[in-house]
C-alpha positions as CSV (number, residue, x, y, z in Angstrom):
1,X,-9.1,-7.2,12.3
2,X,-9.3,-3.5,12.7
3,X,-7.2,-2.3,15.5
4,X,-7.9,1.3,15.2
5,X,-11.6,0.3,16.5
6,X,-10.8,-2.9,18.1
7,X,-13.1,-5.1,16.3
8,X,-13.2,-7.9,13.7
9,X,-15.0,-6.5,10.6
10,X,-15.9,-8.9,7.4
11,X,-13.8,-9.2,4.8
12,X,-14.8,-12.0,2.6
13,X,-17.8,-14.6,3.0
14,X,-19.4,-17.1,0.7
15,X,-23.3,-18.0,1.5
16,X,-24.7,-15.5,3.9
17,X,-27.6,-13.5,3.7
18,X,-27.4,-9.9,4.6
19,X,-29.6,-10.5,8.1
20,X,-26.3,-12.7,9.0
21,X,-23.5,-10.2,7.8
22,X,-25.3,-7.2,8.8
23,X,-25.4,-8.8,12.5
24,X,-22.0,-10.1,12.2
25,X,-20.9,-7.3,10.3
26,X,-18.7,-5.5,13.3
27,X,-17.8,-8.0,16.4
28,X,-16.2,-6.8,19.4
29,X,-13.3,-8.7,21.3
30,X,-16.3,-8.7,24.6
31,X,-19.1,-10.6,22.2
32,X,-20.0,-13.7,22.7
33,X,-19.5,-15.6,19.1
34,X,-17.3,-17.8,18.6
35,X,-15.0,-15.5,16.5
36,X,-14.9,-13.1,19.2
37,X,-13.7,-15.9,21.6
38,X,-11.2,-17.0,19.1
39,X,-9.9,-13.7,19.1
40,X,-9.5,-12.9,23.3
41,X,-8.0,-16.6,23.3
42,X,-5.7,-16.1,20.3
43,X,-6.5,-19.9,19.8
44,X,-9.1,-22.0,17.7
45,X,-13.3,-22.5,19.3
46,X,-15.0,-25.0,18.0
47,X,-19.0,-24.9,18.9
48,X,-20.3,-28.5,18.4
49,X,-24.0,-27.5,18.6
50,X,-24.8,-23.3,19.3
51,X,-28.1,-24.9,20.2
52,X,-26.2,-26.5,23.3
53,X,-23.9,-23.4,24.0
54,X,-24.9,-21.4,26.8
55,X,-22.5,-18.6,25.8
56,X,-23.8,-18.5,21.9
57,X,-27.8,-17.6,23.0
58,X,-27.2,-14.2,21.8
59,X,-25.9,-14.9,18.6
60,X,-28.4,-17.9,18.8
61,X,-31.9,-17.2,16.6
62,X,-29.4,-15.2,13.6
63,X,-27.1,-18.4,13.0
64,X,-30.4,-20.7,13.2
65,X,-31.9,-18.9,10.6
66,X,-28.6,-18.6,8.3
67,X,-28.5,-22.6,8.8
68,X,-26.0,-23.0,10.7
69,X,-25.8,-25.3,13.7
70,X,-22.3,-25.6,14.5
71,X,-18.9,-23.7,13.9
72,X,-15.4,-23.2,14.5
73,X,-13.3,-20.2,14.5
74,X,-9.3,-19.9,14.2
75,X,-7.4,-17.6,14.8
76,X,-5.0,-15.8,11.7
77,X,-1.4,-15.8,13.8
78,X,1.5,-15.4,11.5
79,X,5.1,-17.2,12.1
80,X,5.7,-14.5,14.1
81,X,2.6,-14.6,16.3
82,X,0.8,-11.2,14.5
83,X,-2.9,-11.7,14.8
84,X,-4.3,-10.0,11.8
85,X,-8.0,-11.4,11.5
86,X,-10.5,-14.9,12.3
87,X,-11.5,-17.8,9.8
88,X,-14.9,-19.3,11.0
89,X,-16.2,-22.5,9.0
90,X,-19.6,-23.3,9.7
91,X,-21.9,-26.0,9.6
92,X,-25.4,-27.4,8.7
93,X,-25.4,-29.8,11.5
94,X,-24.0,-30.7,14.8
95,X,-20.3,-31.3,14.1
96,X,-16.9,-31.3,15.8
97,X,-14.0,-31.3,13.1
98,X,-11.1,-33.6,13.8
99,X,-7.7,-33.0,15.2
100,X,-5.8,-33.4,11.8
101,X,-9.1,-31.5,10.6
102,X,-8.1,-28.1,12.6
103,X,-4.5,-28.8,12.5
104,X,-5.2,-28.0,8.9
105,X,-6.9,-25.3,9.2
106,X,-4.4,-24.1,11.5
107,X,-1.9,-24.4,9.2
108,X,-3.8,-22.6,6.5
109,X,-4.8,-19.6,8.6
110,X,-1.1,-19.4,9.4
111,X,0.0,-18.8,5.8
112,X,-2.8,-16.3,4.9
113,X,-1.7,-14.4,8.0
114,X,1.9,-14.7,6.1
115,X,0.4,-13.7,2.8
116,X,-1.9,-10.4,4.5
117,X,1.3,-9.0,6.0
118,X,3.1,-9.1,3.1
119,X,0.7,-7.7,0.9
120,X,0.6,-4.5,3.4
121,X,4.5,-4.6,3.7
122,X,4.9,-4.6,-0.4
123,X,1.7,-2.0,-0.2
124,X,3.9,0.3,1.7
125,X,6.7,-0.2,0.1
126,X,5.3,0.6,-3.3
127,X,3.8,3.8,-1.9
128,X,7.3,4.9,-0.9
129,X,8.7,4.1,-4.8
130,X,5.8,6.4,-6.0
131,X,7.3,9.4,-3.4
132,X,10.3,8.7,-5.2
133,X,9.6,8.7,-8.4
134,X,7.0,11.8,-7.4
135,X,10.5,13.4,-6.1
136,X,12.6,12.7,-9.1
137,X,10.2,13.9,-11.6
138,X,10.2,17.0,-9.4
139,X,14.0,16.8,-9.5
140,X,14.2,17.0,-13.2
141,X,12.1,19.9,-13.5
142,X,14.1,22.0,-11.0
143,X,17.2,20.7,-13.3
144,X,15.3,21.9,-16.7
145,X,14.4,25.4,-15.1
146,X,18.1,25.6,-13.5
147,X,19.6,24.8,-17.0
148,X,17.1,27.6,-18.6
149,X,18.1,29.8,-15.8
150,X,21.7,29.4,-16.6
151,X,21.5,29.6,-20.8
152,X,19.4,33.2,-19.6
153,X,22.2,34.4,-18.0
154,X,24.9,33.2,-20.1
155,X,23.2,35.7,-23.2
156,X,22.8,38.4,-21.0
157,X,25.9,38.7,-19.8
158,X,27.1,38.2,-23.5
159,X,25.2,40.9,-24.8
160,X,25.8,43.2,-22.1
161,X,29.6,43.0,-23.1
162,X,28.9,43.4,-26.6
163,X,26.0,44.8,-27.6
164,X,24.5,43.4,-30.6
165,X,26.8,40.1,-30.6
166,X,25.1,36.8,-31.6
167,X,26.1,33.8,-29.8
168,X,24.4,30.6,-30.4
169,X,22.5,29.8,-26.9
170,X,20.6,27.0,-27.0
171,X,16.9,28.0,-26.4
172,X,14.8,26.8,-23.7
173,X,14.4,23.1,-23.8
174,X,10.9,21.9,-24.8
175,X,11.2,18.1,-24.3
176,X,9.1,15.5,-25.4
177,X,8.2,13.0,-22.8
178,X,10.1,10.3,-24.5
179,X,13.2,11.9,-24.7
180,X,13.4,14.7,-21.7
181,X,15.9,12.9,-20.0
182,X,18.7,13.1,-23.2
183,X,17.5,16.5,-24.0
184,X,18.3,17.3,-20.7
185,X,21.6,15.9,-20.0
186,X,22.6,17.8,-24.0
187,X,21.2,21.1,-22.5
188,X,23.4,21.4,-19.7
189,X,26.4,20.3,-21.5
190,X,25.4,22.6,-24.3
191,X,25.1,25.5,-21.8
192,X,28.2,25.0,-20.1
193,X,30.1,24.7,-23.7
194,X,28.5,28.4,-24.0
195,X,29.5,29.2,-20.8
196,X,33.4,28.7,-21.9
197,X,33.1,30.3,-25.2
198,X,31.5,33.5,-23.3
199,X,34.7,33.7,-20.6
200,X,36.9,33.2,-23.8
201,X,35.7,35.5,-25.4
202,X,35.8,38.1,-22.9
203,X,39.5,37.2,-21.8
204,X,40.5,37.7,-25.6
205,X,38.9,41.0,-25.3
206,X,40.3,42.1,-22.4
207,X,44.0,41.4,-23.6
């Protein structure tokens, strides 16, 4: 079911023609199939014989030719009551499918409508872990450029106080992809053991 244009729209079929799905390709919730009554009822049609149906004539000379002579259509309600599509059957011949027949089939389209929502909840959920991971990669760069930043800063203020002095600043981290994330924990810890030597440094000068 597509809600954003109100209408049922194929998903999967086994042993139509393209005549038949390009007919029944987009069916509105005002047609006159048996699908589309399924779906304004929110409750199972079953058409014996479309020959017989006075409501199926427009439908009536494409099912003929697909071979089709009689159908049903159920509605896909979750627990819940969701309505997230129709499952039609349909038939060579005249036919009306028992009670415990449809009370199957009622069953089944209520654990596919289970199944569908699912799938789109863990759909959307896996789209929000790739953000996430999008947003920590992004993280860890701003964390590499802040711990270059800060090594930068360390040596210029070092060699500012004494010209010519050699301290051993780690240089900028070029990380492999299998081992940024230690690199980059030893980087800032490096810097920072920098950091202190620099301010001891200058205290001891001072005195």
């Amino acid at each position: 079911m597509n809600w954003k244009t109100g209408q049922l729209q194929i998903q999967a079929q086994r042993g139509f023609q393209e005549e038949f799905l390009n007919f029944f390709e987009c069916v509105k919730l005002s047609d006159t199939s048996a699908c589309a009554r399924a779906l304004r009822n929110r409750e199972s049609v079953v058409i014996e014989d479309v020959m017989l149906d006075p409501q199926f004539g427009p439908c009536r000379d494409i099912v003929c030719r697909a071979g089709v002579r009689a159908v049903q259509s159920t509605p896909l309600l979750s627990s819940h009551g969701a309505l997230v599509g129709i499952l039609s059957t349909h038939f060579s011949t005249s036919h009306r499918p028992t009670g415990a027949q449809m009370l199957a089939v009622r069953d089944a389209a209520c654990l596919a409508a289970n199944a569908i929502i699912g799938l789109r909840a863990d759909g959307d959920d896996f789209d929000r872990v790739r953000r996430s991971l999008q947003l920590l990669k992004e993280s860890r760069r701003s964390l590499q450029r802040a711990d270059q930043a800060l090594e930068t800063r360390v040596y210029n203020r070092a060699t500012r106080t004494r010209p010519g002095a050699r301290l051993a600043i780690l240089p900028s981290v070029i990380c492999r992809e299998s081992s940024r994330e230690a690199e980059l924990r030893q980087t800032r810890q490096e810097s920072e053991e920098d950091g202190h030597t620099v301010w001891r440094k200058l205290r001891q000068r001072k005195r």
